[in-house]
Biopython code that builds the backbone (N, CA, C, O; Angstrom):
import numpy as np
from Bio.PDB.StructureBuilder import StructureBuilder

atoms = [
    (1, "UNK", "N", (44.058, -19.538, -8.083)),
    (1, "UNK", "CA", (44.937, -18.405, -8.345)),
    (1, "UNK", "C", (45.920, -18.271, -7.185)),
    (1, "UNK", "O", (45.606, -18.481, -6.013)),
    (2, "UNK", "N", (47.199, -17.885, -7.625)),
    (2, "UNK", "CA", (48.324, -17.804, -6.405)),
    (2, "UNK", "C", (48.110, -16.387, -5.715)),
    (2, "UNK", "O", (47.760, -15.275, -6.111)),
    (3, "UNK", "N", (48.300, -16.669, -5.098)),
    (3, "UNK", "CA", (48.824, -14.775, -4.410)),
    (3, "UNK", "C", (49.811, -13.716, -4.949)),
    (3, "UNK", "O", (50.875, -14.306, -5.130)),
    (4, "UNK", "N", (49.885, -12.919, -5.154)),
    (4, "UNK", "CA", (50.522, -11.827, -6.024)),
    (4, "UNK", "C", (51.217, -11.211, -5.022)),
    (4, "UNK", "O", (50.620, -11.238, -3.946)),
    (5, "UNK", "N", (52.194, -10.708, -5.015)),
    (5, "UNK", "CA", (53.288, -9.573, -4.748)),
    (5, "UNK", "C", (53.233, -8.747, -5.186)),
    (5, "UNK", "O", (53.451, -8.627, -6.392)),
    (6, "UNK", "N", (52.772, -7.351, -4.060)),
    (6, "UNK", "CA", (52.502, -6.351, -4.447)),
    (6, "UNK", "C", (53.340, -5.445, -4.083)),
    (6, "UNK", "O", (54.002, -5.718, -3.082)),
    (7, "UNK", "N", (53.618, -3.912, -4.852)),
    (7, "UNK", "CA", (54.413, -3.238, -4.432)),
    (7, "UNK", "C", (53.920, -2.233, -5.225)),
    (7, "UNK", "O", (53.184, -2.273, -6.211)),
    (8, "UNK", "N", (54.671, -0.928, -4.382)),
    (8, "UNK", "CA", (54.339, 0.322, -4.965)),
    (8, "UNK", "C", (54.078, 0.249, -6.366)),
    (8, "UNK", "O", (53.090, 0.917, -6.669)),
    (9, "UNK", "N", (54.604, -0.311, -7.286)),
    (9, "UNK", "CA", (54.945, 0.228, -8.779)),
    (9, "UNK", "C", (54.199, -1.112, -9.441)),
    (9, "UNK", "O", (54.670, -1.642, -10.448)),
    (10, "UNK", "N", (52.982, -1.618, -8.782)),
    (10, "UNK", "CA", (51.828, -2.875, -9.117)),
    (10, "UNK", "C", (50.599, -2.406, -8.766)),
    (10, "UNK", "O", (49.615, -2.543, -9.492)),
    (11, "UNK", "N", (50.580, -1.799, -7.584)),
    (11, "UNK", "CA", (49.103, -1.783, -6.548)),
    (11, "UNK", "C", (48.276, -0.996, -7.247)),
    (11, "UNK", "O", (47.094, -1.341, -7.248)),
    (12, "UNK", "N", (48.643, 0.200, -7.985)),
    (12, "UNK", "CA", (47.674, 0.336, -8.862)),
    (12, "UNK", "C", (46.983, -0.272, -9.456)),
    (12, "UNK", "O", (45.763, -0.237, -9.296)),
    (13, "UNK", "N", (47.613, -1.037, -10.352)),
    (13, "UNK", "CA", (47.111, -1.988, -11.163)),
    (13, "UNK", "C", (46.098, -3.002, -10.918)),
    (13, "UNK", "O", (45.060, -3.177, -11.556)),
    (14, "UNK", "N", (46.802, -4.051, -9.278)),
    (14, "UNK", "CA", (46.577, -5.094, -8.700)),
    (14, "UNK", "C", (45.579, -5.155, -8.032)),
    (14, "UNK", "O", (44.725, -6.040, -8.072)),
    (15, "UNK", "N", (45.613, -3.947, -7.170)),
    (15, "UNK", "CA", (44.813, -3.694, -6.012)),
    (15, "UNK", "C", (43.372, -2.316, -6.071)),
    (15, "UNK", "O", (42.258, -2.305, -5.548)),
    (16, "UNK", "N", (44.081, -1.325, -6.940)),
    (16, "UNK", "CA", (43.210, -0.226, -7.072)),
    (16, "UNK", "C", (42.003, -0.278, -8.168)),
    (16, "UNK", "O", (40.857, 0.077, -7.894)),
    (17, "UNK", "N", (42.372, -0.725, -9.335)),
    (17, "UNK", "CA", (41.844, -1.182, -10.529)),
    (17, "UNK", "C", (40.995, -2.771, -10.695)),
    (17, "UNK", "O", (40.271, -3.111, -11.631)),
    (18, "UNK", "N", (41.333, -3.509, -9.559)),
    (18, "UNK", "CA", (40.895, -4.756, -9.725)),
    (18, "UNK", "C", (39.533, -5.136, -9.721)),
    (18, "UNK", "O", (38.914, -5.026, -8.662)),
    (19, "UNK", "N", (38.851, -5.649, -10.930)),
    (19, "UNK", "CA", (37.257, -6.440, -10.770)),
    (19, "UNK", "C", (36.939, -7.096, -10.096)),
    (19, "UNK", "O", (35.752, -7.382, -10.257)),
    (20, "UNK", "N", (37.672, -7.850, -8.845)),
    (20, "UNK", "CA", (37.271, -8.857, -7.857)),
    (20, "UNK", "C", (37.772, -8.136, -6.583)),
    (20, "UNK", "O", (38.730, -7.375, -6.721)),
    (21, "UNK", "N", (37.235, -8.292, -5.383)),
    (21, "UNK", "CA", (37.356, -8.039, -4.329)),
    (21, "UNK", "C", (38.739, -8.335, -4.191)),
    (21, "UNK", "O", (39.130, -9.172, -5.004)),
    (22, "UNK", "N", (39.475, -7.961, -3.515)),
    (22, "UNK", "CA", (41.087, -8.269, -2.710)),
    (22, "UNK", "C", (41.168, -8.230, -1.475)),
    (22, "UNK", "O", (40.795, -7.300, -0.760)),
    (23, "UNK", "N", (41.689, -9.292, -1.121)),
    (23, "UNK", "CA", (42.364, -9.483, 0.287)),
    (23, "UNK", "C", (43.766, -9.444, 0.457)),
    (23, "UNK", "O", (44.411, -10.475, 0.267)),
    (24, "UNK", "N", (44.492, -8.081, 0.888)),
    (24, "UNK", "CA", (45.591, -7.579, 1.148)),
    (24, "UNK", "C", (46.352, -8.381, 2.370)),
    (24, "UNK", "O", (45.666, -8.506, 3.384)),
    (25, "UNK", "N", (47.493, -8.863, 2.404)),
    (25, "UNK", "CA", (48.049, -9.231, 4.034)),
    (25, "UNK", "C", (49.447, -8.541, 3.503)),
    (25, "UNK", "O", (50.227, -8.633, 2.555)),
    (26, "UNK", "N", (49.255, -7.751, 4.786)),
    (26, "UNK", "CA", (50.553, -6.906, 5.093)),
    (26, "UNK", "C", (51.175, -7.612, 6.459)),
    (26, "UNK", "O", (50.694, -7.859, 7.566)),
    (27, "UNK", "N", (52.497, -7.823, 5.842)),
    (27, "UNK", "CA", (53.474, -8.729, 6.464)),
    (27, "UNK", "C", (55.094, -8.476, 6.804)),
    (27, "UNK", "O", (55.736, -7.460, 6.535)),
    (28, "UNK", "N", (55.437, -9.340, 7.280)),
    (28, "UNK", "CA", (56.871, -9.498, 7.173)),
    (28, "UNK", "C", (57.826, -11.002, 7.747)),
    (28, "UNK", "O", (57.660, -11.906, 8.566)),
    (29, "UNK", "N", (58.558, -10.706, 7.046)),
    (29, "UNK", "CA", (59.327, -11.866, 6.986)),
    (29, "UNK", "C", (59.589, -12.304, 8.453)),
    (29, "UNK", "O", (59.344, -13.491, 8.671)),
    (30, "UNK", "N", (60.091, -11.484, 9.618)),
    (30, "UNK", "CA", (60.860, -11.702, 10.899)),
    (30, "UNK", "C", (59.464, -11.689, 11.710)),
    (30, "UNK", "O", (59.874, -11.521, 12.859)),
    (31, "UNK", "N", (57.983, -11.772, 11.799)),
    (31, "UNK", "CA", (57.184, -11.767, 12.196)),
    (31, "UNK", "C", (56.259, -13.119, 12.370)),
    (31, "UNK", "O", (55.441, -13.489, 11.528)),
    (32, "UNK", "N", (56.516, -13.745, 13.530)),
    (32, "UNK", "CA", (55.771, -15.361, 13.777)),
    (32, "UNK", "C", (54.351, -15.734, 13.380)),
    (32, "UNK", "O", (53.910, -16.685, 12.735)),
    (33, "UNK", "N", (53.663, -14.489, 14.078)),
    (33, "UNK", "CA", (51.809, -14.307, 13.297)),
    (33, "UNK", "C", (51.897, -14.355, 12.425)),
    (33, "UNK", "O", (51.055, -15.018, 11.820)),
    (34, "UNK", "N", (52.842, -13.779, 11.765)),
    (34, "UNK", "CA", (52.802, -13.705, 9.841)),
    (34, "UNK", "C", (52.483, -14.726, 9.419)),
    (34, "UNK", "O", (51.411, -15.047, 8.906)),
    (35, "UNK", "N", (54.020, -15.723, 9.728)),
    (35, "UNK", "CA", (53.932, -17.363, 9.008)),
    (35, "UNK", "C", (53.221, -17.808, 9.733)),
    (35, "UNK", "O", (52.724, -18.270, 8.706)),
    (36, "UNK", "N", (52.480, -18.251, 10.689)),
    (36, "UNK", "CA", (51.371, -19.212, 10.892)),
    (36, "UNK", "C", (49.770, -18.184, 10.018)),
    (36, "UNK", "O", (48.740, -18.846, 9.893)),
    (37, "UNK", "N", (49.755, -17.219, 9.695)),
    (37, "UNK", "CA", (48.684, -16.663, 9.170)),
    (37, "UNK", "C", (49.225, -17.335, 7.436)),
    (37, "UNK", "O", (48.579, -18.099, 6.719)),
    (38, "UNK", "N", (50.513, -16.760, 7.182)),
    (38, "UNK", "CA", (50.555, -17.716, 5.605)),
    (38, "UNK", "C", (49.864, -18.660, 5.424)),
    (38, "UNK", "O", (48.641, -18.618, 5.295)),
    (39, "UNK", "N", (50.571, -19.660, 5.389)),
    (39, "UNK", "CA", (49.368, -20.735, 4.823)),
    (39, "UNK", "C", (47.903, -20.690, 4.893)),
    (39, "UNK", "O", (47.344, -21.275, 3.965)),
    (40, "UNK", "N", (47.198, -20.173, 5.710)),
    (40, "UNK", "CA", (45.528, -19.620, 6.009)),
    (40, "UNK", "C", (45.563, -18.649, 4.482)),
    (40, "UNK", "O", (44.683, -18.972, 3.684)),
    (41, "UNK", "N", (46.215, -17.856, 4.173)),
    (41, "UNK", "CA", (46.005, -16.914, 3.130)),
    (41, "UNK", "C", (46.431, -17.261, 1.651)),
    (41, "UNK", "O", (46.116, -16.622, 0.647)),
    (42, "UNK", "N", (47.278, -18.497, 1.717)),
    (42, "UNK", "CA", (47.421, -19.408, 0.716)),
    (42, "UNK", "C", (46.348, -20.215, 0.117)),
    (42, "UNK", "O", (45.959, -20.471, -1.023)),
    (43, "UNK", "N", (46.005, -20.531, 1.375)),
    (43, "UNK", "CA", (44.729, -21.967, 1.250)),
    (43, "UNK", "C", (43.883, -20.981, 0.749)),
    (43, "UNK", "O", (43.611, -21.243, -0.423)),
    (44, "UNK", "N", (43.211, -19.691, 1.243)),
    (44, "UNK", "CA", (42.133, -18.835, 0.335)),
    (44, "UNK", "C", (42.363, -18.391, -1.102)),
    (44, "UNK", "O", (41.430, -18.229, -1.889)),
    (45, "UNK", "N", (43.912, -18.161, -1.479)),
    (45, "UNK", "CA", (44.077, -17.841, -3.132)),
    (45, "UNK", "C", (44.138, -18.754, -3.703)),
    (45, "UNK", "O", (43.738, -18.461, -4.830)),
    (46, "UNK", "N", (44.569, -20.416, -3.648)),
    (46, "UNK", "CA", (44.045, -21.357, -4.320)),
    (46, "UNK", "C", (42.103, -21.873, -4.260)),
    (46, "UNK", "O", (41.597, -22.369, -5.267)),
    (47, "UNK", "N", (41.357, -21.673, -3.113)),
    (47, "UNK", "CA", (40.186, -22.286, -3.110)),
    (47, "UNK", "C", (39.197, -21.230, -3.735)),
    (47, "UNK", "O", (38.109, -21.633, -4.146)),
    (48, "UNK", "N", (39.556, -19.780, -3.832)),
    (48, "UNK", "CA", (38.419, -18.931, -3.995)),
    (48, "UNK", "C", (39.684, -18.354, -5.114)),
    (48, "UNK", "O", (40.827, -17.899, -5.071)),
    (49, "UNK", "N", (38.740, -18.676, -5.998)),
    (49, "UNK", "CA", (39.735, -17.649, -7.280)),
    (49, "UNK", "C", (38.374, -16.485, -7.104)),
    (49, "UNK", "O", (38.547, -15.711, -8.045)),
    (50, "UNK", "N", (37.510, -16.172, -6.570)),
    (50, "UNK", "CA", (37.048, -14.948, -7.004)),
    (50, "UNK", "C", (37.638, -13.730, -5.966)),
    (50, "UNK", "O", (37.349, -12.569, -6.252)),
    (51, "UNK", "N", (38.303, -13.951, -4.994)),
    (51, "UNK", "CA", (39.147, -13.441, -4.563)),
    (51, "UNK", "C", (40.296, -13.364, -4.621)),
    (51, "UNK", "O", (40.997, -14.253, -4.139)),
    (52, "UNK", "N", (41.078, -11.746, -5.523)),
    (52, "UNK", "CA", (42.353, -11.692, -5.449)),
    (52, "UNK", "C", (42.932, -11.378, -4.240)),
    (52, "UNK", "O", (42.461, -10.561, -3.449)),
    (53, "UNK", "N", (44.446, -12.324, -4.001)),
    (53, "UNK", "CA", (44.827, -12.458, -2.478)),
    (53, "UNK", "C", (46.399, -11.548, -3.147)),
    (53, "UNK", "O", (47.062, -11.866, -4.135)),
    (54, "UNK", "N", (46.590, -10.556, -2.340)),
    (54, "UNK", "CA", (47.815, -9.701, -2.669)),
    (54, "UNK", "C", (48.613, -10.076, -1.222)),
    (54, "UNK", "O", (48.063, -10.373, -0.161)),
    (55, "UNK", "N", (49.580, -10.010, -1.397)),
    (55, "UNK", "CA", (50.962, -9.654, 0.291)),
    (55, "UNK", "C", (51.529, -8.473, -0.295)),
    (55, "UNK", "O", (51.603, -8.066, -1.454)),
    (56, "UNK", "N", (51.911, -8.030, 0.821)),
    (56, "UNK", "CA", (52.543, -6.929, 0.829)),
    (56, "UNK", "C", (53.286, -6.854, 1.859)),
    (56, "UNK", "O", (52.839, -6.477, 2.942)),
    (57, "UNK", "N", (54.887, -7.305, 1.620)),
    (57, "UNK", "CA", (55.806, -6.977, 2.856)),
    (57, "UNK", "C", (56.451, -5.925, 3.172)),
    (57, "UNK", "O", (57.346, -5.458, 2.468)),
    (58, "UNK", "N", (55.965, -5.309, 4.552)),
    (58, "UNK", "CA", (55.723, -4.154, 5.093)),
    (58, "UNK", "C", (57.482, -3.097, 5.260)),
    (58, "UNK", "O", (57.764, -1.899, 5.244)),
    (59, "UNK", "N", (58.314, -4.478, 5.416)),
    (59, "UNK", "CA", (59.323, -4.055, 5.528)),
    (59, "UNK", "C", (60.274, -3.323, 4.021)),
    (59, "UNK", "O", (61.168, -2.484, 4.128)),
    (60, "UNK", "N", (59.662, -4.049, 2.426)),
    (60, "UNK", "CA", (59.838, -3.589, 1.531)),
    (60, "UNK", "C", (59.101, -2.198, 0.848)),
    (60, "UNK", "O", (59.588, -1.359, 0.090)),
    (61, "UNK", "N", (57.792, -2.299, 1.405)),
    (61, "UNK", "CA", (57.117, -1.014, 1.067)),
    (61, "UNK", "C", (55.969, 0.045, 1.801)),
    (61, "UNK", "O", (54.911, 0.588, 1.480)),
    (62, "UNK", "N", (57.022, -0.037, 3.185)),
    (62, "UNK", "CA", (56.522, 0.770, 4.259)),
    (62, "UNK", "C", (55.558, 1.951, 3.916)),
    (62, "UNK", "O", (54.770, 2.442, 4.725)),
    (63, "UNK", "N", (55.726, 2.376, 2.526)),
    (63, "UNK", "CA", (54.699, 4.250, 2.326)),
    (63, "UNK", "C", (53.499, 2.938, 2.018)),
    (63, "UNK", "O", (52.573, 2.907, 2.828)),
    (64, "UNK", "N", (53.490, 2.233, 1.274)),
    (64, "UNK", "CA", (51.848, 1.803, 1.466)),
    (64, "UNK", "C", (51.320, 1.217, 2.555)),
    (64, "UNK", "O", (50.092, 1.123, 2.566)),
    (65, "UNK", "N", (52.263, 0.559, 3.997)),
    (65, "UNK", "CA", (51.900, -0.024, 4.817)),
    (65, "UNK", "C", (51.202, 1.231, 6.175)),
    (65, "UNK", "O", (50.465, 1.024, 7.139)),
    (66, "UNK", "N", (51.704, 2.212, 5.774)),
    (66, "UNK", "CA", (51.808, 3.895, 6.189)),
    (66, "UNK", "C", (50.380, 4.346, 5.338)),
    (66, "UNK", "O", (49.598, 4.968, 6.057)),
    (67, "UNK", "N", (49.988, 4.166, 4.143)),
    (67, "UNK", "CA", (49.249, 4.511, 4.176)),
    (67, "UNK", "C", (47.852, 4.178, 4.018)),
    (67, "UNK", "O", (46.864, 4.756, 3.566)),
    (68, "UNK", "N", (48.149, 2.811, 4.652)),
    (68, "UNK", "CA", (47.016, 2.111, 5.028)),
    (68, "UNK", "C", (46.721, 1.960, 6.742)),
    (68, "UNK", "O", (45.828, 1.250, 7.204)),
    (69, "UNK", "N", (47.582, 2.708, 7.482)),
    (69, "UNK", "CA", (47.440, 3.006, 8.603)),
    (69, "UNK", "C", (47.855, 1.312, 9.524)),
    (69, "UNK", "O", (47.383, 0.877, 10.575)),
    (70, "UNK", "N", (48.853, 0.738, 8.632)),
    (70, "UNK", "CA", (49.320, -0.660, 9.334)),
    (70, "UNK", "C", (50.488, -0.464, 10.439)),
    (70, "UNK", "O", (51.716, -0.403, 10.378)),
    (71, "UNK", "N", (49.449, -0.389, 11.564)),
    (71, "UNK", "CA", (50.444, -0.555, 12.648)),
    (71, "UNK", "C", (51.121, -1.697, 13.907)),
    (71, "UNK", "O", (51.840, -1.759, 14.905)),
    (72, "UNK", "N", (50.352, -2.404, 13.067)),
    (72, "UNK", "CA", (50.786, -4.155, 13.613)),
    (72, "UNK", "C", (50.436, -5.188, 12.533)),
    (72, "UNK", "O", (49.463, -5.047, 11.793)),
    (73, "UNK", "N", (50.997, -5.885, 12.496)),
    (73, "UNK", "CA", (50.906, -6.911, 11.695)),
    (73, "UNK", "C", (50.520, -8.629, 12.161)),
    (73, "UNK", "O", (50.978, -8.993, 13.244)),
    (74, "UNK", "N", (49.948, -9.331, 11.596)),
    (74, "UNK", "CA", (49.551, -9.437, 10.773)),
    (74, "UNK", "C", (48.466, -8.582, 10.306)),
    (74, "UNK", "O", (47.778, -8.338, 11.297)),
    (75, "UNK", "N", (47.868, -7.876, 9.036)),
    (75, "UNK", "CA", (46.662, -6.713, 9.143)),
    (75, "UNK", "C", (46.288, -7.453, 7.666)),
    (75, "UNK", "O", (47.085, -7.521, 6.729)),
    (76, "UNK", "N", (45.004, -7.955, 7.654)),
    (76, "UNK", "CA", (44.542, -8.363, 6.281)),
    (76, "UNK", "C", (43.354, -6.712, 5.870)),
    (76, "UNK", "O", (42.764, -6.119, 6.773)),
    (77, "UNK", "N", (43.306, -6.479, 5.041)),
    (77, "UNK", "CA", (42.327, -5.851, 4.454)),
    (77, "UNK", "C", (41.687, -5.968, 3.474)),
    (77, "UNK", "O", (42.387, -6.072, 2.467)),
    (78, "UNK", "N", (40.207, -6.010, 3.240)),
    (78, "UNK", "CA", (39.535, -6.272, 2.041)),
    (78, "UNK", "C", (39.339, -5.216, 1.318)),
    (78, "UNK", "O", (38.999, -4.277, 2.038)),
    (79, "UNK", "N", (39.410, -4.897, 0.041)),
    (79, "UNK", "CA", (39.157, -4.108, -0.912)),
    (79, "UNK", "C", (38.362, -4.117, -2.385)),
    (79, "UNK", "O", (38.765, -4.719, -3.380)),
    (80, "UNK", "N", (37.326, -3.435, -2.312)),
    (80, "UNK", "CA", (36.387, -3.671, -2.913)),
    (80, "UNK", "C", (35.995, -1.945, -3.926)),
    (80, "UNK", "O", (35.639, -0.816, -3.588)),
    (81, "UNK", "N", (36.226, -2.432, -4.860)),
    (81, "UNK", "CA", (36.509, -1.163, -5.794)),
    (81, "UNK", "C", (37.146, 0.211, -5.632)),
    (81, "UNK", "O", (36.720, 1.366, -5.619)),
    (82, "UNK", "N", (38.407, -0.410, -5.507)),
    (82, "UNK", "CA", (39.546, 0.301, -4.957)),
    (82, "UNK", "C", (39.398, 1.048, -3.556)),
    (82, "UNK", "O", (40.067, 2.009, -3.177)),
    (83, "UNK", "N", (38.510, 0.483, -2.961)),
    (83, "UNK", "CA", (38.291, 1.308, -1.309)),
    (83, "UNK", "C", (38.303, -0.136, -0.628)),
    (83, "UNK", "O", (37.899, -1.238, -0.999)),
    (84, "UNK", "N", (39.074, 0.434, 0.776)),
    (84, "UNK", "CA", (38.917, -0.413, 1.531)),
    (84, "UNK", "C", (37.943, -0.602, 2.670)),
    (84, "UNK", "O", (37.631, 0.387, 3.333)),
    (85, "UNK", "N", (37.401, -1.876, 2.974)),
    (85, "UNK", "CA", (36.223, -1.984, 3.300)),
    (85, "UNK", "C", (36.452, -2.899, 4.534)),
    (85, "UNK", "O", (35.497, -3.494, 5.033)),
    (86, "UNK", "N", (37.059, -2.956, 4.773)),
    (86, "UNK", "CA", (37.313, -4.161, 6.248)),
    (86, "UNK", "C", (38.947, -4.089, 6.557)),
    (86, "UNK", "O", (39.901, -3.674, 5.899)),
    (87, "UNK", "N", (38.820, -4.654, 7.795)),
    (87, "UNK", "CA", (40.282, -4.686, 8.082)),
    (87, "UNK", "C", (40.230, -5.649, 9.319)),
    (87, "UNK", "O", (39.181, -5.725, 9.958)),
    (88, "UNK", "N", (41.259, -6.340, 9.654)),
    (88, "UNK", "CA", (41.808, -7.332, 11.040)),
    (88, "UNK", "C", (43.087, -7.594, 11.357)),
    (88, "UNK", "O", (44.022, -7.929, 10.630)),
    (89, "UNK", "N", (43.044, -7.444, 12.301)),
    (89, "UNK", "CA", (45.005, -7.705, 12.587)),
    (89, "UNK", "C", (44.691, -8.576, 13.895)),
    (89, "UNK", "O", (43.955, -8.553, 14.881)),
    (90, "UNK", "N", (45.725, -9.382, 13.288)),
    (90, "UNK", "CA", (46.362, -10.950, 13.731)),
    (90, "UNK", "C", (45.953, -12.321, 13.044)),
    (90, "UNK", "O", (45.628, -12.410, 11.860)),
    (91, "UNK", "N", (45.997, -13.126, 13.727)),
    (91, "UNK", "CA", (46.125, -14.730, 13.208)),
    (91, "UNK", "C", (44.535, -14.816, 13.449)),
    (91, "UNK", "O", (43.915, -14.440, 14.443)),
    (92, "UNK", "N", (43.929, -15.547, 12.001)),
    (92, "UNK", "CA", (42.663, -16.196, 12.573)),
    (92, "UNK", "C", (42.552, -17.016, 11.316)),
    (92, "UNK", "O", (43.225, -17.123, 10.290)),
    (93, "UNK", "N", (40.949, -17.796, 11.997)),
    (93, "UNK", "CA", (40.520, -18.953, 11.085)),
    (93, "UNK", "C", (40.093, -18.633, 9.914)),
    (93, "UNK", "O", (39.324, -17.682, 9.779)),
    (94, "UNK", "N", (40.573, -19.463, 8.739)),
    (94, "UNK", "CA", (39.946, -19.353, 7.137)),
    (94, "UNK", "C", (38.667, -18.426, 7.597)),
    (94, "UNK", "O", (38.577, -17.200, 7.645)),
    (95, "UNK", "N", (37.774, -19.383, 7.895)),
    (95, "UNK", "CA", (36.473, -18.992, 8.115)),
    (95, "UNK", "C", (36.189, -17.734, 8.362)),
    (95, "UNK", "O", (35.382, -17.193, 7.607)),
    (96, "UNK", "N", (36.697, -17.060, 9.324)),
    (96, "UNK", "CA", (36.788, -15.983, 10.239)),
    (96, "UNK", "C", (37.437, -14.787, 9.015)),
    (96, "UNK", "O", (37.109, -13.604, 9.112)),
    (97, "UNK", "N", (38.045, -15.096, 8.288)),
    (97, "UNK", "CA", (38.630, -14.523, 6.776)),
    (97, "UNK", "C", (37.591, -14.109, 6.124)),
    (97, "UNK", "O", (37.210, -12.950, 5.961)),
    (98, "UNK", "N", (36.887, -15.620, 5.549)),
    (98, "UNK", "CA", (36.071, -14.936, 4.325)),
    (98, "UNK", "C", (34.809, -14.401, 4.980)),
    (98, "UNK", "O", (33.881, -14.188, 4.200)),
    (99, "UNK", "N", (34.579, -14.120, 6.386)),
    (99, "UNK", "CA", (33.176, -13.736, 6.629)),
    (99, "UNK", "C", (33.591, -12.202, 6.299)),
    (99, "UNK", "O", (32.553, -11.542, 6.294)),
    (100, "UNK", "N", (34.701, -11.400, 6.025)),
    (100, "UNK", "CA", (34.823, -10.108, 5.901)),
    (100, "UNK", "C", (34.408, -9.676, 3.891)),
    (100, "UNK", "O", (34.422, -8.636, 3.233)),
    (101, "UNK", "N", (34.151, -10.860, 3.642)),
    (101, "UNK", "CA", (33.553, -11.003, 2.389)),
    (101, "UNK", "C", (31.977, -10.900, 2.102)),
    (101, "UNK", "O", (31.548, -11.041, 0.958)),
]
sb = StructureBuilder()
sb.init_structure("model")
sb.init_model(0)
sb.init_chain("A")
sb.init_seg("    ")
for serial, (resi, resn, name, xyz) in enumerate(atoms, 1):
    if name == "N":
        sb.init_residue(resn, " ", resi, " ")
    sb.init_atom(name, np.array(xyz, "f"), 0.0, 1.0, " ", f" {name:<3s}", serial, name[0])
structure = sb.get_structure()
């Protein structure tokens, strides 16, 4: 499964409502951690389809990056029946990813 683009007028749907756990990365484009964390968060939405992998760029929809209390980025968060249940900010290993699973 690819990664989804999320935004205010989806996350309901995507993120709040979803039957599989989600792993959120709140991002942005002009941010270096970001793209070396991409591909790490790529490689998890193709190998684990039981995890939905959402982005969310912070600079397009700041009230959810606000109200997830994202104050640096890279910030992955896991979400697990519409609550969030983990959180990490910065660059790390696959591995180091799915242990928040």
């Amino acid at each position: 499964m690819s990664e989804i683009t999320v935004t205010a007028d989806n996350f309901e749907e995507e993120v709040l409502k979803s039957d599989k756990p989600v792993l959120i990365d709140f991002w942005a484009a002009w941010c270096g951690p970001c793209r070396r964390l991409a591909p790490i968060v790529a490689e998890i939405a193709d190998e684990h389809t039981e995890i939905k992998v959402c982005k969310i760029n912070i600079d397009d929809e700041m009230q959810l990056a606000m109200d997830y209390n994202v104050a640096s980025i890279p910030t992955l968060v896991v979400m697990k029946d519409g609550k969030a249940v983990k959180r990490a900010v910065g660059v790390m290993p696959k591995e180091q990813i799915l242990e928040m699973f």
